[in-house]
PQR file with spaces between the fields and no chain letter, atoms N, CA, C, O and H, PARSE charges and radii, in Angstrom:
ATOM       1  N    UNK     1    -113.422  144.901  113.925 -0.4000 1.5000
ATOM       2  CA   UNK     1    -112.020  145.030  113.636 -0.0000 2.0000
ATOM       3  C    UNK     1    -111.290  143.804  114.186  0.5500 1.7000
ATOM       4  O    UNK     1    -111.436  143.607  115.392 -0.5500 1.4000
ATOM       5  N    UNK     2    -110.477  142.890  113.451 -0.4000 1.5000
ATOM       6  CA   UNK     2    -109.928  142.046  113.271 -0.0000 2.0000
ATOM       7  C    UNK     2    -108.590  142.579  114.211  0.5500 1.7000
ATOM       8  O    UNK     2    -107.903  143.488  113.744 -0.5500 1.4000
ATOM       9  H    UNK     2    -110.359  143.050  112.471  0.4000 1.0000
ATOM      10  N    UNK     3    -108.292  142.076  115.349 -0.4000 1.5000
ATOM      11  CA   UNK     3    -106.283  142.429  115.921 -0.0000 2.0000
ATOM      12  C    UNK     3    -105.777  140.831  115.574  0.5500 1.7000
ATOM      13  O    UNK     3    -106.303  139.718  115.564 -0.5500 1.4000
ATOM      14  H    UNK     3    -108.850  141.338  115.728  0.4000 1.0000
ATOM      15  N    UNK     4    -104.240  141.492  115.256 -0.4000 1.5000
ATOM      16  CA   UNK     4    -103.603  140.143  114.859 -0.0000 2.0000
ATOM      17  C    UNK     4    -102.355  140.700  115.862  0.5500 1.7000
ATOM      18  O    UNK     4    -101.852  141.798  116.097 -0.5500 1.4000
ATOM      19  H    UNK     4    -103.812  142.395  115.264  0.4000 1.0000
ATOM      20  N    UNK     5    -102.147  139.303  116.320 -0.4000 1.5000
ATOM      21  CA   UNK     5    -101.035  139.271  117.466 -0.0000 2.0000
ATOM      22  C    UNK     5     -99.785  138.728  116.657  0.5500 1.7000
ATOM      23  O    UNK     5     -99.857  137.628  116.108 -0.5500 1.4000
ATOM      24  H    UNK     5    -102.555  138.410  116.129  0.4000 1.0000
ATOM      25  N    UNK     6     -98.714  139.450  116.589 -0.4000 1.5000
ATOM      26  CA   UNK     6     -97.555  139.162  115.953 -0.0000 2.0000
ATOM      27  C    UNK     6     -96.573  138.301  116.686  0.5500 1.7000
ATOM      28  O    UNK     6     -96.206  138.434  117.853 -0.5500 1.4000
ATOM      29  H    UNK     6     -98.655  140.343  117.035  0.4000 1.0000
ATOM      30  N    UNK     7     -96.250  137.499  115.913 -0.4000 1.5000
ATOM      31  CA   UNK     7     -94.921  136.415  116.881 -0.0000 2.0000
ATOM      32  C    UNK     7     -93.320  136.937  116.349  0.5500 1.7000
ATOM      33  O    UNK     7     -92.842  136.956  115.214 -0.5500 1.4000
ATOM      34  H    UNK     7     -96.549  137.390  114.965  0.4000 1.0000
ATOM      35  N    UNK     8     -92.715  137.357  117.723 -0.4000 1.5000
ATOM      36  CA   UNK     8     -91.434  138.109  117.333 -0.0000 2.0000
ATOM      37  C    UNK     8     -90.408  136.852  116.830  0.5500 1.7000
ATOM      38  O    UNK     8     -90.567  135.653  117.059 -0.5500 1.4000
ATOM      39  H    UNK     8     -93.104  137.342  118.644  0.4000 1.0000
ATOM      40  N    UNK     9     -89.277  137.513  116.053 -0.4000 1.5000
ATOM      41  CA   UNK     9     -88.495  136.655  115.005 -0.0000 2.0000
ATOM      42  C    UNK     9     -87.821  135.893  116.415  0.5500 1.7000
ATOM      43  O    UNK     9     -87.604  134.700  116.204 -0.5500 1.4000
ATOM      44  H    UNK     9     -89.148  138.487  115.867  0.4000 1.0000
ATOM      45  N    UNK    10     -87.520  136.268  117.544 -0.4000 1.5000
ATOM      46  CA   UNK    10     -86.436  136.084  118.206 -0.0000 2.0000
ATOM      47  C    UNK    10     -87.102  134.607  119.489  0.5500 1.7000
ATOM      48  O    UNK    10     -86.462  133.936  120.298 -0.5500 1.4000
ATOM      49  H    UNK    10     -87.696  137.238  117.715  0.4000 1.0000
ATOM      50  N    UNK    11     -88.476  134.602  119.168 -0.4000 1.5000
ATOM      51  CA   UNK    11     -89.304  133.243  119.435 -0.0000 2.0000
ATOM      52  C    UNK    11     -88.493  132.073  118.632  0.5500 1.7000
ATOM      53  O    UNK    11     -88.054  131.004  119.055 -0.5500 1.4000
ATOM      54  H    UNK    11     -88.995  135.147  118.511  0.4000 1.0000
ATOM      55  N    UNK    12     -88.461  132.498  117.670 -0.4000 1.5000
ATOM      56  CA   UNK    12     -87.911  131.456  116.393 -0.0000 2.0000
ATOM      57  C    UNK    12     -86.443  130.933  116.540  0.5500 1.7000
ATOM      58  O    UNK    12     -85.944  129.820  116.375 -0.5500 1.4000
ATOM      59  H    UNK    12     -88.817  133.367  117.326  0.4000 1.0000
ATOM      60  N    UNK    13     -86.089  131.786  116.800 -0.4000 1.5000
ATOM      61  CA   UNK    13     -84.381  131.934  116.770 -0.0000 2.0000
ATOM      62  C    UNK    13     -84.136  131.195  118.146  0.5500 1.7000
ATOM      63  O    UNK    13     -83.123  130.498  118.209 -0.5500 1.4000
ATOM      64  H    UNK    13     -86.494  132.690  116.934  0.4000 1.0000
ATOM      65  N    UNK    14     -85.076  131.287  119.414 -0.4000 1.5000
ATOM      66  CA   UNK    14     -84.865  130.598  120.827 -0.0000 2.0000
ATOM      67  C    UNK    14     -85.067  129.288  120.620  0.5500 1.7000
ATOM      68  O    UNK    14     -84.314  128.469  121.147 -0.5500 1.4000
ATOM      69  H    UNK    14     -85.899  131.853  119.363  0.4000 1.0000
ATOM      70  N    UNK    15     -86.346  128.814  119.647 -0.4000 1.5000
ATOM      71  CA   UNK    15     -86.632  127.413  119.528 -0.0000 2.0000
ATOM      72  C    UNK    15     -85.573  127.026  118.598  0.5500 1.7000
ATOM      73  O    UNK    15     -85.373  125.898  119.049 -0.5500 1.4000
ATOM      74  H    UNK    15     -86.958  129.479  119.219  0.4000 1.0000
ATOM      75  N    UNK    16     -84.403  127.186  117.221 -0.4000 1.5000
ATOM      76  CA   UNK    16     -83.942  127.019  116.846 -0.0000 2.0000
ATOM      77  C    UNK    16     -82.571  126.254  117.511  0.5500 1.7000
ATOM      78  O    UNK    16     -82.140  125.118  117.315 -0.5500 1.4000
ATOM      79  H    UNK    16     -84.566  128.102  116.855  0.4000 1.0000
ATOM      80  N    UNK    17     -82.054  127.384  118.405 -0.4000 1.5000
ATOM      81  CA   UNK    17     -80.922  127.087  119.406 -0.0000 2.0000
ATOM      82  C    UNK    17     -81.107  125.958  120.261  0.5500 1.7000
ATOM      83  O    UNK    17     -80.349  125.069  120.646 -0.5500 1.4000
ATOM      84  H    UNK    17     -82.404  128.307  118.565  0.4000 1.0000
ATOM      85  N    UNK    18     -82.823  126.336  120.542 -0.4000 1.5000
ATOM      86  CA   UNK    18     -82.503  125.063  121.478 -0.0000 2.0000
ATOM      87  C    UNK    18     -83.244  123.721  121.139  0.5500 1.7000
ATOM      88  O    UNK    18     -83.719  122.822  121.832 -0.5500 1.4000
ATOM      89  H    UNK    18     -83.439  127.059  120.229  0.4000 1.0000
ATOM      90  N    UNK    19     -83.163  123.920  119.980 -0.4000 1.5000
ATOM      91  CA   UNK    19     -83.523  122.238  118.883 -0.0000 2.0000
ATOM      92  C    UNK    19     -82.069  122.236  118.486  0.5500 1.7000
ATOM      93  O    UNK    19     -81.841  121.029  118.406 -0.5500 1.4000
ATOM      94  H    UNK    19     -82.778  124.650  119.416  0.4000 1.0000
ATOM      95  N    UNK    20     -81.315  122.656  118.286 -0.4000 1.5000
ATOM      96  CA   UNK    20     -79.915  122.431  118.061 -0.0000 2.0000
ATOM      97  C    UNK    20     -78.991  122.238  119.282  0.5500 1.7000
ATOM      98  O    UNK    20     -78.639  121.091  119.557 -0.5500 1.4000
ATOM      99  H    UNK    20     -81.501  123.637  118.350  0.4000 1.0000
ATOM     100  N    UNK    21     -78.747  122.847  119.724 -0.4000 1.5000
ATOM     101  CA   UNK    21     -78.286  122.392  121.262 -0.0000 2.0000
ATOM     102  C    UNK    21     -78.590  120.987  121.744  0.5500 1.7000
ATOM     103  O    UNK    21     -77.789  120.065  121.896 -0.5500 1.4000
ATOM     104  H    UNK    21     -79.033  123.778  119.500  0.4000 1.0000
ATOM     105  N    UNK    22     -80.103  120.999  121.991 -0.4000 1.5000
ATOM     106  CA   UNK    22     -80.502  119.262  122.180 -0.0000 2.0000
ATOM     107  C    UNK    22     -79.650  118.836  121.285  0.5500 1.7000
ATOM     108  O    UNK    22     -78.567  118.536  121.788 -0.5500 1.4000
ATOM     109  H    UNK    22     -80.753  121.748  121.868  0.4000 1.0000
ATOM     110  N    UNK    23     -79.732  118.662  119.911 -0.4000 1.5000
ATOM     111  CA   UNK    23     -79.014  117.685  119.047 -0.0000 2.0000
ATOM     112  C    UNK    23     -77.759  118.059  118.894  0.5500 1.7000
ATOM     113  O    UNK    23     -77.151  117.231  118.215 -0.5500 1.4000
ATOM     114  H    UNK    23     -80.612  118.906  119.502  0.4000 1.0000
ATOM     115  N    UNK    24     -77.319  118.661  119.123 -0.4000 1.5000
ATOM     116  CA   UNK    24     -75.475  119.295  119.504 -0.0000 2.0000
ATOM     117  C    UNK    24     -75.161  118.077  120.829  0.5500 1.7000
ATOM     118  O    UNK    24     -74.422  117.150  120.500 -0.5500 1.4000
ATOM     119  H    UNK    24     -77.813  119.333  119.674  0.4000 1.0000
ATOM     120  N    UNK    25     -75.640  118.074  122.117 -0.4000 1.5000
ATOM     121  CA   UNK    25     -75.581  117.445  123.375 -0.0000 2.0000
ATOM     122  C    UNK    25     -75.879  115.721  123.285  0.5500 1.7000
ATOM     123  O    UNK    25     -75.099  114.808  123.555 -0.5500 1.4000
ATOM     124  H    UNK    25     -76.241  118.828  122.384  0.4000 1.0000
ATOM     125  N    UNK    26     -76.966  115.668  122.916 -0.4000 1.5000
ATOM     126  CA   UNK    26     -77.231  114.404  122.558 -0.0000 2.0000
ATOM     127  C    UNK    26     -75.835  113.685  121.378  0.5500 1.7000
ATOM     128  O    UNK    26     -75.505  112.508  121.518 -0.5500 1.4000
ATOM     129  H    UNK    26     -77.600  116.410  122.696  0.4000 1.0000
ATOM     130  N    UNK    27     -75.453  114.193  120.760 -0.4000 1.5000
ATOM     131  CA   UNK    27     -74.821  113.486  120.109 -0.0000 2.0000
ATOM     132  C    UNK    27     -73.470  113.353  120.427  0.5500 1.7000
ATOM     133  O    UNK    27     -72.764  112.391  120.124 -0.5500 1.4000
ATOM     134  H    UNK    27     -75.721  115.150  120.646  0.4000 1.0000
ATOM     135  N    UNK    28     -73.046  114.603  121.207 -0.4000 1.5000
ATOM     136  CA   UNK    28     -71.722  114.456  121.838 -0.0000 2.0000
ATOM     137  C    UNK    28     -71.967  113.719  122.905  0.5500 1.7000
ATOM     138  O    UNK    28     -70.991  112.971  122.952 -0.5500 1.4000
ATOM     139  H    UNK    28     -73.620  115.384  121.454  0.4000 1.0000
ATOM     140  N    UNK    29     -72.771  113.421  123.932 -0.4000 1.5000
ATOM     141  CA   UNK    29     -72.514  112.589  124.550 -0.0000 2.0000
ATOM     142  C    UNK    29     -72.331  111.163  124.401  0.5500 1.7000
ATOM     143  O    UNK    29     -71.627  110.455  125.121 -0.5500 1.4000
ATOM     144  H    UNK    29     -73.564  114.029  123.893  0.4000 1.0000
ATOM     145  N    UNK    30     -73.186  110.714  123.172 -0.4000 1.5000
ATOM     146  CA   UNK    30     -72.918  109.396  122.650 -0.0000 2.0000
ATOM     147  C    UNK    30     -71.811  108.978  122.486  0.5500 1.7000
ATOM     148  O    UNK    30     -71.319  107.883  122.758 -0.5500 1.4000
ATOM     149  H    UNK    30     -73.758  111.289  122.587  0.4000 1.0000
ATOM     150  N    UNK    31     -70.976  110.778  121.558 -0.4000 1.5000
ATOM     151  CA   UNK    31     -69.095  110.254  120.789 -0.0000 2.0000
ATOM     152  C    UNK    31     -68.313  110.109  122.659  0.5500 1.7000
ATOM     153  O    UNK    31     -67.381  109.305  122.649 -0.5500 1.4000
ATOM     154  H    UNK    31     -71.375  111.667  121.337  0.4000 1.0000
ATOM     155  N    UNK    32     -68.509  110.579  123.728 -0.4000 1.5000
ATOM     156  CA   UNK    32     -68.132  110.882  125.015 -0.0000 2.0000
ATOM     157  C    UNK    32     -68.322  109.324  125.398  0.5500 1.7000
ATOM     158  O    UNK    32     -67.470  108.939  126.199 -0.5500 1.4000
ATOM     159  H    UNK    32     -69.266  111.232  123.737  0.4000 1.0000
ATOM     160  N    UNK    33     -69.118  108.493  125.058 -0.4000 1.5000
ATOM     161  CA   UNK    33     -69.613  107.515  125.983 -0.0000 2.0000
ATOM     162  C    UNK    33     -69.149  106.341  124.844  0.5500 1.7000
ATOM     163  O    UNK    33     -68.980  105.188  125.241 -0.5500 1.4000
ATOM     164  H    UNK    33     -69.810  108.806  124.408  0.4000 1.0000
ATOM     165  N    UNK    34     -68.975  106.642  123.581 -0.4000 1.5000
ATOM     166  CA   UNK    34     -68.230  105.370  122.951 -0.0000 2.0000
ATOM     167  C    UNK    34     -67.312  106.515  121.883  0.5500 1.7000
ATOM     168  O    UNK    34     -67.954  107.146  121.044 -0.5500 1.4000
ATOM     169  H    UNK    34     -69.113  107.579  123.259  0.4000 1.0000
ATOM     170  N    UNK    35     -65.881  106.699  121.991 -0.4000 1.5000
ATOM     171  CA   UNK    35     -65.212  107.053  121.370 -0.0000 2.0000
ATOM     172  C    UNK    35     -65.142  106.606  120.330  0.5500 1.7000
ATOM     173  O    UNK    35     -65.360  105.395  120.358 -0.5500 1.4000
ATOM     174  H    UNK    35     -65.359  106.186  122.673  0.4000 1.0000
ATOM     175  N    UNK    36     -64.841  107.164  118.923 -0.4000 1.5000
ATOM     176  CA   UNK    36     -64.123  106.622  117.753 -0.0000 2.0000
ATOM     177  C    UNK    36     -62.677  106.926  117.942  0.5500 1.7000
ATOM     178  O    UNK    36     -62.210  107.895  118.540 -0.5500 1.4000
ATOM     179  H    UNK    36     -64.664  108.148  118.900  0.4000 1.0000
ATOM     180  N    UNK    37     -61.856  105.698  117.185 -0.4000 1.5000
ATOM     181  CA   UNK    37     -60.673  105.675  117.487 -0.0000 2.0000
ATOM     182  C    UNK    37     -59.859  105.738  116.416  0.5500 1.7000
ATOM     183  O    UNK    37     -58.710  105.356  116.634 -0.5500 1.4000
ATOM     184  H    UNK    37     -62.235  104.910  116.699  0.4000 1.0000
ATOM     185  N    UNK    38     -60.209  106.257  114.868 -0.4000 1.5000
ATOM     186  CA   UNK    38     -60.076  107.050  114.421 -0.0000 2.0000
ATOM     187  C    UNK    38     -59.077  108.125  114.252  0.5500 1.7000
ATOM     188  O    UNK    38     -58.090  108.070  113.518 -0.5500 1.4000
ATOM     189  H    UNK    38     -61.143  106.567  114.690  0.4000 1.0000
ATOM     190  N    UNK    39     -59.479  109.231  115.104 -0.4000 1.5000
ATOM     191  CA   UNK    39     -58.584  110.591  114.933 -0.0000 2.0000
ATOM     192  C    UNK    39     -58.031  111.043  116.375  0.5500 1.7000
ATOM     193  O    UNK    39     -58.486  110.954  117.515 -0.5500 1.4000
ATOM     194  H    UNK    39     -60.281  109.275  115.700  0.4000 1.0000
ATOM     195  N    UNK    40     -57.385  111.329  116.073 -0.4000 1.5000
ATOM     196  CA   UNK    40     -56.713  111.841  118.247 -0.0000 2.0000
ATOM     197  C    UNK    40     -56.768  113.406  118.001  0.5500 1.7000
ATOM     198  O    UNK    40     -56.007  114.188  117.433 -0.5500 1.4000
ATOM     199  H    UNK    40     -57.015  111.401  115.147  0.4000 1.0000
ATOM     200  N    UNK    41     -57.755  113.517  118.541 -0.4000 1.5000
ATOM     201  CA   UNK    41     -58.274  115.613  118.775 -0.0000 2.0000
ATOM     202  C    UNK    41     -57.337  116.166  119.997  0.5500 1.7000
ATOM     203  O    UNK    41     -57.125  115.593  121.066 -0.5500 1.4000
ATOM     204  H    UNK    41     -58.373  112.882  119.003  0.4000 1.0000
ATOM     205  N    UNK    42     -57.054  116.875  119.751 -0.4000 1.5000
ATOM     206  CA   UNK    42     -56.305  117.683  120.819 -0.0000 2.0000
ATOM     207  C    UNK    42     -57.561  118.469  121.654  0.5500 1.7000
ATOM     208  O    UNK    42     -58.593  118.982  121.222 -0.5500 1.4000
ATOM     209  H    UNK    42     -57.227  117.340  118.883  0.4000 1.0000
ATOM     210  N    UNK    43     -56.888  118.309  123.404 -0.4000 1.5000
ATOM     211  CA   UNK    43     -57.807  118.219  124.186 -0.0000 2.0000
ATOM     212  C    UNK    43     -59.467  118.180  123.849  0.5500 1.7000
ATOM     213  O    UNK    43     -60.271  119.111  123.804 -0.5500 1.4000
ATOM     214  H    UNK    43     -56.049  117.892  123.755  0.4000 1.0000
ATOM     215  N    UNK    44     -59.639  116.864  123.652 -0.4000 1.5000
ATOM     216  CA   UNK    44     -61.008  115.867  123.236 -0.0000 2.0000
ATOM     217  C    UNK    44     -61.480  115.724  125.228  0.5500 1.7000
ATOM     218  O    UNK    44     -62.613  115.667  125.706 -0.5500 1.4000
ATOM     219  H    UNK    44     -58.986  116.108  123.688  0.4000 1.0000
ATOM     220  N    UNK    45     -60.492  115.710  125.772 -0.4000 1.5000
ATOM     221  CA   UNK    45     -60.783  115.607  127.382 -0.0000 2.0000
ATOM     222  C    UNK    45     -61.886  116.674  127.704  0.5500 1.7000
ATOM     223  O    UNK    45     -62.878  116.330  128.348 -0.5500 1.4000
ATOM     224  H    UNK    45     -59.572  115.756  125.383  0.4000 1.0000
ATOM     225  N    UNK    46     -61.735  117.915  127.284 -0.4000 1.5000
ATOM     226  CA   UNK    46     -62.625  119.193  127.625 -0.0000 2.0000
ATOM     227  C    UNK    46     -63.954  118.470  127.109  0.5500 1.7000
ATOM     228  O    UNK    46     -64.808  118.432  127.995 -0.5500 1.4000
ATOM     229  H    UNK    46     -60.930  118.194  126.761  0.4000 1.0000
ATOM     230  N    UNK    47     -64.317  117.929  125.992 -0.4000 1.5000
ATOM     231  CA   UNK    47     -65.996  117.676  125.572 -0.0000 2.0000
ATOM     232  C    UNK    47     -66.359  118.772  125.291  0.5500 1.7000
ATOM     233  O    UNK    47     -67.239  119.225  126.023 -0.5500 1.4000
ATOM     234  H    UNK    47     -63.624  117.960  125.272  0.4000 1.0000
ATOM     235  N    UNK    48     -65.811  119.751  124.026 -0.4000 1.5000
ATOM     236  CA   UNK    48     -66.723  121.099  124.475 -0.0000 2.0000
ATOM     237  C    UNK    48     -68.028  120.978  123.454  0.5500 1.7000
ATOM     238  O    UNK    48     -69.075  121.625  123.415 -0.5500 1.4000
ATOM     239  H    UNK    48     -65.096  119.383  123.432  0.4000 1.0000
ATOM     240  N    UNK    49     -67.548  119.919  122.673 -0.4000 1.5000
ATOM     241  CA   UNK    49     -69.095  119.724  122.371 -0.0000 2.0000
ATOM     242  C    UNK    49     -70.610  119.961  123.242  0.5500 1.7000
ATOM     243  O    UNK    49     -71.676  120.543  123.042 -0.5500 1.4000
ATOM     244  H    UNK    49     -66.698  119.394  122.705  0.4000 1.0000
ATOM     245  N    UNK    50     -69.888  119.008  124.473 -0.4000 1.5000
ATOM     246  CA   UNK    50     -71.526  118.772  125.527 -0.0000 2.0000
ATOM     247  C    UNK    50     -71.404  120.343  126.107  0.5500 1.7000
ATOM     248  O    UNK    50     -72.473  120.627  126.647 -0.5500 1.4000
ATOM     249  H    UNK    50     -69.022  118.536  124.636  0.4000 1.0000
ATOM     250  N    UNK    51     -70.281  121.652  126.182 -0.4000 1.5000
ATOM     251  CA   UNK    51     -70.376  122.441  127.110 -0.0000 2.0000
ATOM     252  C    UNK    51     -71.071  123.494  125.579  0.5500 1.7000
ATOM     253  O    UNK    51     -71.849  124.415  125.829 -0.5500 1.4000
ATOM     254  H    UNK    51     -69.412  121.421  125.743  0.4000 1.0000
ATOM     255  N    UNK    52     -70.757  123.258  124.436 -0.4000 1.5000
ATOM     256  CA   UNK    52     -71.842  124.003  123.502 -0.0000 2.0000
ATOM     257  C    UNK    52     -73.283  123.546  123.646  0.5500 1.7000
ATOM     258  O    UNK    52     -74.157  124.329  124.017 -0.5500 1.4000
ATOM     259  H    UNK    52     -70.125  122.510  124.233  0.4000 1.0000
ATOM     260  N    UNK    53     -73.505  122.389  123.378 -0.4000 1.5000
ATOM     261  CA   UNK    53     -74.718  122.201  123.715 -0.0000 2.0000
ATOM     262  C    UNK    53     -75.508  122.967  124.773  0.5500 1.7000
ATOM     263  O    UNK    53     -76.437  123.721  124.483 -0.5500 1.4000
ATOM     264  H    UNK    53     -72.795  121.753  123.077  0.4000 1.0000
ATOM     265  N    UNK    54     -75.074  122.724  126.052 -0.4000 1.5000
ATOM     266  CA   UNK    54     -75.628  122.849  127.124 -0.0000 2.0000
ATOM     267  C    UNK    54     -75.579  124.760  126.988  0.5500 1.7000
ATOM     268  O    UNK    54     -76.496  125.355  127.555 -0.5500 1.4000
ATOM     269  H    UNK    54     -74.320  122.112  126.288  0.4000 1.0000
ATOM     270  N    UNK    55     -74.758  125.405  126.416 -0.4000 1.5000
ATOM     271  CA   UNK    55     -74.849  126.770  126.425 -0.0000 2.0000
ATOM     272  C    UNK    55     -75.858  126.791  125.131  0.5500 1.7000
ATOM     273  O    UNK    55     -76.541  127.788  125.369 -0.5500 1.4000
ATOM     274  H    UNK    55     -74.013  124.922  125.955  0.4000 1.0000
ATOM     275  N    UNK    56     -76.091  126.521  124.520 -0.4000 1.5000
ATOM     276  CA   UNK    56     -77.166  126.737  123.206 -0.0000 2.0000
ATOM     277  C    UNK    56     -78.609  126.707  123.943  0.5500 1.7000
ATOM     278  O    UNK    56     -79.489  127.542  123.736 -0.5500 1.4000
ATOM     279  H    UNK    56     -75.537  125.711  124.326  0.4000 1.0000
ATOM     280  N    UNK    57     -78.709  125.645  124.809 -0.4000 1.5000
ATOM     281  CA   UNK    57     -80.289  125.007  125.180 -0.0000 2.0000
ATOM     282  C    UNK    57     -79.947  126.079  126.277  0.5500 1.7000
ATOM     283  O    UNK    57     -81.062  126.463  126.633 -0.5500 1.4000
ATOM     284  H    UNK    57     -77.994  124.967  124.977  0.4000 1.0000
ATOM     285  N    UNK    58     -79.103  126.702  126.934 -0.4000 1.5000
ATOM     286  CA   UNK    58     -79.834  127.664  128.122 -0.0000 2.0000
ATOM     287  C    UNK    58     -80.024  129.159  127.488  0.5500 1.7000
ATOM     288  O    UNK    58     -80.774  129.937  128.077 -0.5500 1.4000
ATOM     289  H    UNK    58     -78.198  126.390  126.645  0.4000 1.0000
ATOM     290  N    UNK    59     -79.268  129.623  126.143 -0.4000 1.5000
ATOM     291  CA   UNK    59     -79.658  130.407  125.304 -0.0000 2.0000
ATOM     292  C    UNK    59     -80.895  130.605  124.620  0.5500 1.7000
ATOM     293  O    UNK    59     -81.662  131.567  124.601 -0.5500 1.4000
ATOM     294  H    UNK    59     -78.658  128.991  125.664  0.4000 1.0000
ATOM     295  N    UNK    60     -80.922  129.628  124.131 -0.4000 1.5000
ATOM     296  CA   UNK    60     -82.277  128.768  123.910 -0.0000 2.0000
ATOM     297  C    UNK    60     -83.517  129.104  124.666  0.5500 1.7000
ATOM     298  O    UNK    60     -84.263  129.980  124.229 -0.5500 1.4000
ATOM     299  H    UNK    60     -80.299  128.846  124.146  0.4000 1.0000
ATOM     300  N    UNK    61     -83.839  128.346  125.984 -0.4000 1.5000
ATOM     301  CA   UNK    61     -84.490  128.356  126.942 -0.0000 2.0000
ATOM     302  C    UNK    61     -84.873  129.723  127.106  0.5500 1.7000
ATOM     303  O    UNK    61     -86.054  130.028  127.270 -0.5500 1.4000
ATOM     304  H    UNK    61     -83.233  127.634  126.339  0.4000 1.0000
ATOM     305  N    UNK    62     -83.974  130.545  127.073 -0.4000 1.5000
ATOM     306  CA   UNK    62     -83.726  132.259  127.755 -0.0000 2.0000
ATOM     307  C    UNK    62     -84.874  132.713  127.005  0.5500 1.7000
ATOM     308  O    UNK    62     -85.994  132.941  127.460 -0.5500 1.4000
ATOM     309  H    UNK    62     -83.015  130.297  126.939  0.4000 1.0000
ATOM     310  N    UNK    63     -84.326  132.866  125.335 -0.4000 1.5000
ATOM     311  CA   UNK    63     -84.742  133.563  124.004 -0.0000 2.0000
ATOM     312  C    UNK    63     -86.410  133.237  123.973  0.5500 1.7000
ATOM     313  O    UNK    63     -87.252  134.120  123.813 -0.5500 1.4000
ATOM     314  H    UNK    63     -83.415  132.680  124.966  0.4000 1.0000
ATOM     315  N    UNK    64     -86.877  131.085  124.246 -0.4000 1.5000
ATOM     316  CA   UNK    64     -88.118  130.786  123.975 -0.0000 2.0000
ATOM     317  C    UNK    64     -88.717  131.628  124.857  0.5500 1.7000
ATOM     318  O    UNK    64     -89.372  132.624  124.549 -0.5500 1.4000
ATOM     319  H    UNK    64     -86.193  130.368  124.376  0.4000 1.0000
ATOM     320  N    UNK    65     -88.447  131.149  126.182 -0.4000 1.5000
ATOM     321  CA   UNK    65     -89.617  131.654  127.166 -0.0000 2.0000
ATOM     322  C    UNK    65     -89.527  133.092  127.180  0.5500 1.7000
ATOM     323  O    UNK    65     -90.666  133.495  126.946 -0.5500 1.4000
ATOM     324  H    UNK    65     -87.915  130.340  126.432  0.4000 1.0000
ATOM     325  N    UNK    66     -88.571  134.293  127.371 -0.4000 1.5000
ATOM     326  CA   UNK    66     -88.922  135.511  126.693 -0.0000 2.0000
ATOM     327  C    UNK    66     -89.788  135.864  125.532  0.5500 1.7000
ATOM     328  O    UNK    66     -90.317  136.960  125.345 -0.5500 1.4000
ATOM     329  H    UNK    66     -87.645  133.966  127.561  0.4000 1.0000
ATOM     330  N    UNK    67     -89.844  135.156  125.026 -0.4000 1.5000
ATOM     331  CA   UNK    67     -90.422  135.901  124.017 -0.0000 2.0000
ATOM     332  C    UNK    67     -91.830  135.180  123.229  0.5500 1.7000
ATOM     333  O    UNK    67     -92.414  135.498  122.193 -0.5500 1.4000
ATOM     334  H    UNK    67     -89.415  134.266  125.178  0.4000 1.0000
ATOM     335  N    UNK    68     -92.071  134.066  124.232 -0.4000 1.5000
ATOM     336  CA   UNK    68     -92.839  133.200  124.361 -0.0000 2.0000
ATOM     337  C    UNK    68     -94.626  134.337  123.795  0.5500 1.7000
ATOM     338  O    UNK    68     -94.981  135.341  124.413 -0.5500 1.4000
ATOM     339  H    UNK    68     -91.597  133.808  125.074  0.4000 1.0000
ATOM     340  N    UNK    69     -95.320  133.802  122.661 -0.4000 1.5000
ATOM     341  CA   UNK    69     -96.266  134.666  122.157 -0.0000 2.0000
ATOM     342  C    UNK    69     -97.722  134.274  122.971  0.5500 1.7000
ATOM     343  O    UNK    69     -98.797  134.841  122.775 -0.5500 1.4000
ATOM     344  H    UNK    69     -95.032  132.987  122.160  0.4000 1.0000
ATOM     345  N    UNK    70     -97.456  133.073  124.006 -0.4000 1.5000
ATOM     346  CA   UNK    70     -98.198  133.154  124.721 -0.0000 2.0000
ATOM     347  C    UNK    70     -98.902  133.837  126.125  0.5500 1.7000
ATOM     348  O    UNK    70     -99.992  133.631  126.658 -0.5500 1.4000
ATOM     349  H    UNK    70     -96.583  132.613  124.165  0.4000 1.0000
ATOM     350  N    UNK    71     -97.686  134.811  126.494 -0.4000 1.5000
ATOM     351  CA   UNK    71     -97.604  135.549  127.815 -0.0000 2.0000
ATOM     352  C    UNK    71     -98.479  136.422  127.854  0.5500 1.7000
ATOM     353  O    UNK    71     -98.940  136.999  126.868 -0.5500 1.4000
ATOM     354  H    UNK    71     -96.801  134.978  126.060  0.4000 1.0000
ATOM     355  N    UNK    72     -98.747  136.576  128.848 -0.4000 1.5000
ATOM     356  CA   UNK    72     -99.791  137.536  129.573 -0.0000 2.0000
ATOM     357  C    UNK    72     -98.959  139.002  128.983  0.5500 1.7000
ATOM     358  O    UNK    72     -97.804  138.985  128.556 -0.5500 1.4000
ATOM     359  H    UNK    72     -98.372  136.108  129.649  0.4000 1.0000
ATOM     360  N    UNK    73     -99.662  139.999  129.054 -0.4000 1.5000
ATOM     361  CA   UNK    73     -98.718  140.957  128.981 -0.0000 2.0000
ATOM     362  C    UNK    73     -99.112  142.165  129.991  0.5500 1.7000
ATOM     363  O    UNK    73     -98.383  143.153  130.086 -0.5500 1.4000
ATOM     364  H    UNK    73    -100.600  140.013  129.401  0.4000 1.0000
């Protein structure tokens, strides 16, 4: 008899967030570190770009390693 170990959806959904997050963070910090001058954003001072990021990748982080299909059980 053949067992097949199932990988839960919410593995997927952790690596998702936090492949997006990285690239959410990474890129706001670039616009943070050389402004375009362009458009004047109302409070652009906050960055909440880098404070999404950084909440995606610890969402992220949470979701992978929970549910991580490699764990002992």
């Amino acid at each position: 008899m053949v067992s097949r170990h199932s990988i839960s959806i919410w593995f997927f959904i952790g690596s998702l967030l936090l492949i997006y997050g990285v690239a959410i963070l990474i890129s706001n910090i670039f616009e943070a570190i050389s402004p375009s001058q362009q458009h004047t954003i109302v409070l652009k001072e906050l960055n909440f770009g880098i404070w999404w990021g950084l909440l995606l990748i610890i969402i992220g982080a949470v979701y992978f390693y929970s549910f991580r299909p490699w764990k002992k059980k």
